[in-house]
C-alpha positions as CSV (number, residue, x, y, z in Angstrom):
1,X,-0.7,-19.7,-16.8
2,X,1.8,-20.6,-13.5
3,X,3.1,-17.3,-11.8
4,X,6.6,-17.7,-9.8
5,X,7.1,-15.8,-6.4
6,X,10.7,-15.8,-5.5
7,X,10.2,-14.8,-2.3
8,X,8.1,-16.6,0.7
9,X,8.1,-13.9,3.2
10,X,5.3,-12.2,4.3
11,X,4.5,-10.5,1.2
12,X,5.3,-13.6,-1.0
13,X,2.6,-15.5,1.1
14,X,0.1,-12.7,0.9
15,X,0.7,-13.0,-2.6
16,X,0.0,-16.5,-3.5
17,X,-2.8,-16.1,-1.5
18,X,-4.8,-13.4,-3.4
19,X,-3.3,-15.1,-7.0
20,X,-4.8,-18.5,-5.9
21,X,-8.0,-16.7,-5.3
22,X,-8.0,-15.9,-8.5
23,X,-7.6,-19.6,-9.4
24,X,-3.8,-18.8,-11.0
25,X,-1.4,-21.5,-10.3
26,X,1.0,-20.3,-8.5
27,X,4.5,-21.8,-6.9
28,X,6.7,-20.1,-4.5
29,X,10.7,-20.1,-3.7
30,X,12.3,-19.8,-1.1
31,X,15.9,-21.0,0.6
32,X,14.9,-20.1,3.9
33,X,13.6,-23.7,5.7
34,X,11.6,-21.7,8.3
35,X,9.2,-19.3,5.1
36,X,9.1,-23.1,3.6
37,X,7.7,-24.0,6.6
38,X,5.1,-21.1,7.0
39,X,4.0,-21.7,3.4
40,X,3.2,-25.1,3.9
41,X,-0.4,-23.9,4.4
42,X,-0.8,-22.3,1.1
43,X,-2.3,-24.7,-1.9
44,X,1.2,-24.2,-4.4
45,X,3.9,-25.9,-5.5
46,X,6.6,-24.9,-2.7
47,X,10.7,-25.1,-4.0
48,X,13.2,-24.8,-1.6
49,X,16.0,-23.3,-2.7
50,X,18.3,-20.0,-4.0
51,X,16.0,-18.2,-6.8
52,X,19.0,-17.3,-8.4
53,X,19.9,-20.8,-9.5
54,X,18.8,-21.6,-12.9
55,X,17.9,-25.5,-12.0
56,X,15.5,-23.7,-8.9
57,X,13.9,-21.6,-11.4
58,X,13.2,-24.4,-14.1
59,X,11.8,-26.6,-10.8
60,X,9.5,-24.0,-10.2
61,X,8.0,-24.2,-13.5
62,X,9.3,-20.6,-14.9
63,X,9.1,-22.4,-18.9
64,X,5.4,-22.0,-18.1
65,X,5.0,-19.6,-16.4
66,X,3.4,-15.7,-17.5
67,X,4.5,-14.0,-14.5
68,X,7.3,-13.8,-12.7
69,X,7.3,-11.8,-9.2
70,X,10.9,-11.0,-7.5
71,X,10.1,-10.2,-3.4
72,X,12.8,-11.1,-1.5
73,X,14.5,-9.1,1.2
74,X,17.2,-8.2,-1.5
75,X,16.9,-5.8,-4.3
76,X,19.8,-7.4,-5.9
77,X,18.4,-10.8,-5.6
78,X,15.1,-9.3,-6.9
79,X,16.5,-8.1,-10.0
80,X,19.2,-10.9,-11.0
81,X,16.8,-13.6,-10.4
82,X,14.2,-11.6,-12.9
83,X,17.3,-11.4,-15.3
84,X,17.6,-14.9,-14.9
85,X,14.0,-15.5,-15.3
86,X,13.6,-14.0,-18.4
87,X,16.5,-15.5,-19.8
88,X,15.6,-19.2,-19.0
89,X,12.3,-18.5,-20.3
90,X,13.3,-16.8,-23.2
91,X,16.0,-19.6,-24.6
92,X,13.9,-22.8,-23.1
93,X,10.2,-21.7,-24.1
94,X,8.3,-23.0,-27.1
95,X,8.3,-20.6,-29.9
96,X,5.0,-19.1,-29.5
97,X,5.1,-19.0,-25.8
98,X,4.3,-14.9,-24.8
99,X,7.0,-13.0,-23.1
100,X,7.7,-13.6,-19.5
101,X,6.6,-10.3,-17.3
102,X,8.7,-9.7,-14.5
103,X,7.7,-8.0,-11.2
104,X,10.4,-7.0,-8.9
105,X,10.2,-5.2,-5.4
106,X,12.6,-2.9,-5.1
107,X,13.7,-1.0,-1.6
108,X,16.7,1.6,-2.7
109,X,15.1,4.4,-4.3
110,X,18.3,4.5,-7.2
111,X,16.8,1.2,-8.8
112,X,13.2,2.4,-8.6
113,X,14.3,5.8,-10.4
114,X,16.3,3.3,-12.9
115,X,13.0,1.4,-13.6
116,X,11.1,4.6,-14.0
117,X,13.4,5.6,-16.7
118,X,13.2,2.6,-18.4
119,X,17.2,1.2,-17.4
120,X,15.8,-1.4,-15.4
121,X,14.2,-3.3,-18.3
122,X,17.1,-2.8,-20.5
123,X,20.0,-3.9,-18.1
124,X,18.2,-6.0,-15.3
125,X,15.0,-7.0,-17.5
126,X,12.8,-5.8,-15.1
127,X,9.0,-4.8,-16.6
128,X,7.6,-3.2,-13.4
129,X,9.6,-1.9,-10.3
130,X,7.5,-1.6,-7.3
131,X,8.8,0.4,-4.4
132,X,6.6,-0.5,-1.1
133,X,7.6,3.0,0.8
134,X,6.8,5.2,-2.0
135,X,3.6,3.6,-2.6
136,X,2.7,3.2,1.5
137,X,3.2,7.0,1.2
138,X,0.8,7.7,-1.8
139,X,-2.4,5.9,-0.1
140,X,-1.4,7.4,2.8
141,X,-1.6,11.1,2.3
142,X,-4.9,9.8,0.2
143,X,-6.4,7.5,3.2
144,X,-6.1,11.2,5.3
145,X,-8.2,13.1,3.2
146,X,-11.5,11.5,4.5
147,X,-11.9,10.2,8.0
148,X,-14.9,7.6,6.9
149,X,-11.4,5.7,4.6
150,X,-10.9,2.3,5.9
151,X,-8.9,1.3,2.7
152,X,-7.8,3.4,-0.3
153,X,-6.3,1.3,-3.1
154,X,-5.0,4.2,-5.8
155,X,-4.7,2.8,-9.5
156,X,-2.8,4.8,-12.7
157,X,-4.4,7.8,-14.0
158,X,-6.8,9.0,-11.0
159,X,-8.5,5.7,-10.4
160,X,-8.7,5.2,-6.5
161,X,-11.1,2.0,-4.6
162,X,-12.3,3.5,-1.5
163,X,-13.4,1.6,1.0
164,X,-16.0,2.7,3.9
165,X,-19.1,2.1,6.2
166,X,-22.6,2.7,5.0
167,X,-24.1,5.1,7.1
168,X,-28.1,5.3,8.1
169,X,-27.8,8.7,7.2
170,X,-27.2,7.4,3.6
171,X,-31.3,7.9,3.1
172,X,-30.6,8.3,-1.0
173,X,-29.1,4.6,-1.4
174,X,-30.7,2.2,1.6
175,X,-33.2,-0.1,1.6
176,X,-33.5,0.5,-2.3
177,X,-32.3,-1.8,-4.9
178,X,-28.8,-0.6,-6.8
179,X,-30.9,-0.8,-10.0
180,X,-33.4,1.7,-8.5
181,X,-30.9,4.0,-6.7
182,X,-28.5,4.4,-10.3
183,X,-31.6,5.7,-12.6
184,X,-32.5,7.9,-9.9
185,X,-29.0,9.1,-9.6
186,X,-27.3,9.5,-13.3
187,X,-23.5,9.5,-11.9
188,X,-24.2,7.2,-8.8
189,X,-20.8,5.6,-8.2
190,X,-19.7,1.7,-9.2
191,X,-19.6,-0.5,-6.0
192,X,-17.4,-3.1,-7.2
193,X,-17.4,-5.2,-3.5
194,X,-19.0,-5.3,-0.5
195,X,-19.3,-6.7,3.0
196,X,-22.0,-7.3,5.5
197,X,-21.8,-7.8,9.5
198,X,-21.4,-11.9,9.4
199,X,-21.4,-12.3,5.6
200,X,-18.1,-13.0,3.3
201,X,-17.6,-9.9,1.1
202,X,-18.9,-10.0,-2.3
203,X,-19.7,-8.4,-5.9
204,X,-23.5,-6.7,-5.8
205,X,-25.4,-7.2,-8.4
206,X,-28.3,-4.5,-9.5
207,X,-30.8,-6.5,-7.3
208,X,-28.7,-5.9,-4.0
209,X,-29.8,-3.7,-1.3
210,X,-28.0,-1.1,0.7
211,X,-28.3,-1.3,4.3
212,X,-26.8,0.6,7.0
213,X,-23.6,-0.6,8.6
214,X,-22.5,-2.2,5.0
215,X,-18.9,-2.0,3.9
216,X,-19.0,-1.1,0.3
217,X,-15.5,-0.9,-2.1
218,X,-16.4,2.0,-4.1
219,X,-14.4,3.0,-7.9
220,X,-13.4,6.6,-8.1
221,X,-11.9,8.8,-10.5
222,X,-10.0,11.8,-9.0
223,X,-9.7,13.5,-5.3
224,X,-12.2,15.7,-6.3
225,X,-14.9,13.2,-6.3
226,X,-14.2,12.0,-2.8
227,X,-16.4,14.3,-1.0
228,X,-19.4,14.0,-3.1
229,X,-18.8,9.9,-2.6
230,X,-18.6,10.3,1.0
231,X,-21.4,12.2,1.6
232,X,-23.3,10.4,-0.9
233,X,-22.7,7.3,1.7
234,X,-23.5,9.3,4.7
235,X,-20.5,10.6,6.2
236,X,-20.4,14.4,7.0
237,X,-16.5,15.5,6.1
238,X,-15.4,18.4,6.7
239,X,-13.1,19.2,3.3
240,X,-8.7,19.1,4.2
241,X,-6.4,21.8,3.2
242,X,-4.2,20.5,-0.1
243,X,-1.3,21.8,2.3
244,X,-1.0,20.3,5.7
245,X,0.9,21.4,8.7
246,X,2.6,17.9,9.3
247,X,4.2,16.5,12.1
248,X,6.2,13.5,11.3
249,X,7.7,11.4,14.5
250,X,11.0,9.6,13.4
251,X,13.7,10.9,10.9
252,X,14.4,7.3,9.7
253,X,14.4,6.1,5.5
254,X,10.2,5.3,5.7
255,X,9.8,8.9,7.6
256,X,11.9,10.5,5.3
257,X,10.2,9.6,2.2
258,X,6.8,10.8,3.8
259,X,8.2,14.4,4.7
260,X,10.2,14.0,1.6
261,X,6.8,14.0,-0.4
262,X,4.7,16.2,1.7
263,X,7.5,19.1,1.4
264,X,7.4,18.1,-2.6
265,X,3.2,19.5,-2.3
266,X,4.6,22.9,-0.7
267,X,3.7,21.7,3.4
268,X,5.3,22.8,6.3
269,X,6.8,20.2,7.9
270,X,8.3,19.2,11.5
271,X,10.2,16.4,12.1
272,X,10.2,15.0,15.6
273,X,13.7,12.5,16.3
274,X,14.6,11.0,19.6
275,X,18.1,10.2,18.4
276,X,20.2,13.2,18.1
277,X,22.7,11.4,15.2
278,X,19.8,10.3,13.1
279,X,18.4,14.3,13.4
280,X,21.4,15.6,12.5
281,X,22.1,12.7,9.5
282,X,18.5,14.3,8.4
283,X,20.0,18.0,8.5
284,X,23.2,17.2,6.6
285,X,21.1,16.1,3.3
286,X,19.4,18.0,1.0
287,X,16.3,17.3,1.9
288,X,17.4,19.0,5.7
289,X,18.0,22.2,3.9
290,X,14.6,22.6,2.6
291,X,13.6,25.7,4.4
292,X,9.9,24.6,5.3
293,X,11.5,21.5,7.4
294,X,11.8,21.5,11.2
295,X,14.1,19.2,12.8
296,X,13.6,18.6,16.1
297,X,15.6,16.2,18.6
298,X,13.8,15.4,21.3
299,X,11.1,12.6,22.5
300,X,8.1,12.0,21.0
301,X,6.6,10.7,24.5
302,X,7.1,14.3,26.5
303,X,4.0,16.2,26.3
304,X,5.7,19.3,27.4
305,X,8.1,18.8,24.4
306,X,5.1,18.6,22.1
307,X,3.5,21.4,23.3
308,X,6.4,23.7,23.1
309,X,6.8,22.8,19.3
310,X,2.7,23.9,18.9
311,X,2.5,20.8,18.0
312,X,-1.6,21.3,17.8
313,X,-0.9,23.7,16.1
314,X,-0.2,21.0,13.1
315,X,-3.1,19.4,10.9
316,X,-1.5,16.1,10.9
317,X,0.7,14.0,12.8
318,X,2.4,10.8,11.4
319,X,4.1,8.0,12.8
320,X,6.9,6.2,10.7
321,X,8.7,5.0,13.8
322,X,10.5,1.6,13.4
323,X,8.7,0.1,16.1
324,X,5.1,-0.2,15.1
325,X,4.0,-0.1,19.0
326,X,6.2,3.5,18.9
327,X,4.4,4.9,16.0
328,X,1.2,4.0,17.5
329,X,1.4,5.3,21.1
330,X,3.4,8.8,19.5
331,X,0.2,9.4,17.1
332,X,-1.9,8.9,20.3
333,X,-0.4,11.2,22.1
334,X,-0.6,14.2,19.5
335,X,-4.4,13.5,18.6
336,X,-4.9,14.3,22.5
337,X,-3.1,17.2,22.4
338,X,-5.5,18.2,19.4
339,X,-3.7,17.6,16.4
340,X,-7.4,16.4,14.1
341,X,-6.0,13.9,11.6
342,X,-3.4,11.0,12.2
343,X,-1.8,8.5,10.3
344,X,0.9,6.0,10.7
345,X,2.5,3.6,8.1
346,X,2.8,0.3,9.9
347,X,5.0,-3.0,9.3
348,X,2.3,-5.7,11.2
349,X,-0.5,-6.1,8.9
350,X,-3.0,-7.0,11.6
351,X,-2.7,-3.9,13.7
352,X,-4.2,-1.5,10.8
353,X,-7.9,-2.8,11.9
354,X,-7.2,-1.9,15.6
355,X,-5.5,1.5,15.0
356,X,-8.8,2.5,13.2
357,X,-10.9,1.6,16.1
358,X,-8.5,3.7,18.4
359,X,-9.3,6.7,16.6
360,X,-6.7,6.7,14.1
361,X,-7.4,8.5,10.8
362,X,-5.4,6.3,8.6
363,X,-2.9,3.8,8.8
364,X,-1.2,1.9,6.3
365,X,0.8,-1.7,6.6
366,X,3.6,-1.7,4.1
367,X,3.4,-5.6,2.8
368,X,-0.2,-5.2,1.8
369,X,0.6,-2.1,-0.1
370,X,3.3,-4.2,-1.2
371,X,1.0,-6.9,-2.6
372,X,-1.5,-5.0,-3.9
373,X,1.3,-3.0,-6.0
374,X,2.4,-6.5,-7.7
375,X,-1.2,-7.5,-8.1
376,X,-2.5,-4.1,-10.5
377,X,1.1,-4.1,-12.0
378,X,-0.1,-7.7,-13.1
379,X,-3.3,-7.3,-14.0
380,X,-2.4,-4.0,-15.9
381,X,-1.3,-6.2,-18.8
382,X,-3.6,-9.6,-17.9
383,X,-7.0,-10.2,-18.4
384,X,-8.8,-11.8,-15.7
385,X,-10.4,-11.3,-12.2
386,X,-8.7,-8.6,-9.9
């Protein structure tokens, strides 16, 4: 079962990565020399060339293939090349072959409202859209409930995968088998991975101990369950309104879907933009007009600024900067002047781990949310290892 990535950027690569995990064949294409130079490292057939080229495509394998997965920096690449796709693999595949699935990332919020309504399929042949931003926001708003989250992955209907430390205060679960622990605890929650200092992370079995300091991917079902998991782990959280003050730095696309969907909950909102034409861009849409929306021009780096706003006042301050460095040192600066929880949605995957050690509630990196987006919307309809 060969899966196609058109698309060997970062979140292609990340991709084939986690599907060759999974021991999927996978090949990637690309008509950009220096991503087919980067993906030399990855085990997978490599094509160079345009993914909207039928004799690319067939190279590629797409008569065999189950999957096909559309992340290029286009959307309308994305989506021809899946029309394309499914074409060539509907007119060239044996008879009995199952249906090519399409994946396509999508950026402009239009096309991801057409593939919620079902357009997408029809016109574009698109099975899933995946929007990056408006999933980014989701796990976000999630990740800030609990301050103990290293890693929410949210799922259809309710399902969540938390991730977080095993605390010695965890008394209930350490230094007792998983098999002991669940008949002693009737609705002790699934661990479905963990991690130990030194160790590669792995599936427990019932014979597996707990022990302090573990890192342990835990299924849920519902908010309402997190703070009975937490606690249950050993972390002492003090329960978060359902509606934040927020304090969002930037008034650029990515900060404007996050105070776009916070205002959607009922939260008062403040919006902190150092360039006066993107602050008034922000006041001349509808979403400026909402009357529990602040717009403030001004920078995000002057404390007296901040202060005159009340900006501790807020429960939550968010970078969504386009610099990543921005977003960081802005966040920084309003957890010292006492704003409790902070989050930032981040394009350099390898600065989420050392935001968290800085003190940072949450933080999310777009291209993993990206990936892991494509990888549930696959394994939705496919059997196999997730």
């Amino acid at each position: 079962m060969r899966i196609v990535i058109a698309g060997a950027g970062r979140t292609g690569l990340e991709l084939a990565k986690s599907l060759l995990s999974e021991d999927k064949p996978v090949a990637l294409i690309d008509n950009d020399a220096s991503a087919i130079k980067m993906a030399q490292s990855v085990d997978c057939l490599i094509v160079h060339g345009d993914v909207t080229q039928r004799e690319v495509l067939r190279e590629a394998g797409i008569n065999e293939a189950r999957v096909f997965i559309a992340v290029t920096d286009s959307d309308e690449r994305n989506i021809l090349s899946c029309a394309l796709a499914s074409h060539i693999h509907r007119m060239e595949s044996e008879t009995d072959t199952p249906r090519l699935m399409t994946i396509c990332r999508v950026r402009d919020p239009s096309y991801l409202k057409e593939g919620r309504a079902g357009h997408l399929k029809k016109w574009g042949s698109v099975d899933r859209a995946i929007h990056p931003i408006d999933g980014a926001v989701r796990r976000l708003k999630t990740g800030l409930r609990m301050t103990c989250f290293d890693e929410v992955i949210p799922f259809g209907d309710g399902a969540y995968i938390l991730e977080m430390e095993v605390t010695k205060e965890a008394q209930d679960l350490t230094f007792t088998s998983l098999e002991e622990v669940s008949e002693r605890i009737s609705d002790m929650p699934i661990i479905v991975g963990m991690r130990r200092e030194g160790d590669s992370s792995y599936i427990p079995t019932k014979h597996t101990q707990l022990l302090p300091k573990d890192r342990v991917a835990v299924a849920a079902i519902g908010e309402d369950s997190f703070t009975r998991i937490v606690r249950l782990f050993g972390h002492d959280e003090i329960e978060f309104t359902n509606k934040p003050r927020v304090a969002i730095f930037g008034a650029g696309p990515v900060a404007n879907r996050v105070a776009n969907s916070f205002l959607a909950d009922g939260c008062r909102v403040t919006v902190i933009e150092s360039n006066l034409t993107k602050a008034n861009e922000l006041a001349g849409t509808p979403l400026g007009a909402d009357s529990n929306l602040d717009i403030i021009n001004g920078d995000h780096k002057e404390p007296e600024l901040l202060r005159e706003i009340e900006l501790a006042s807020h429960d939550v301050a968010i970078g969504a900067l386009d610099n990543d460095q921005a977003s960081i040192a802005a966040v920084l600066l309003a957890s010292e002047l006492g704003v409790p929880r902070t989050g930032l949605i981040l394009s350099a995957s390898d600065m989420v781990g050392v935001v968290k050690k800085m003190g940072i509630t949450f933080a999310v990196d777009k291209n993993r949310v990206a990936v892991d987006m494509v990888l549930a919307a696959m394994h939705d309809r496919l059997t196999g290892p997730y």
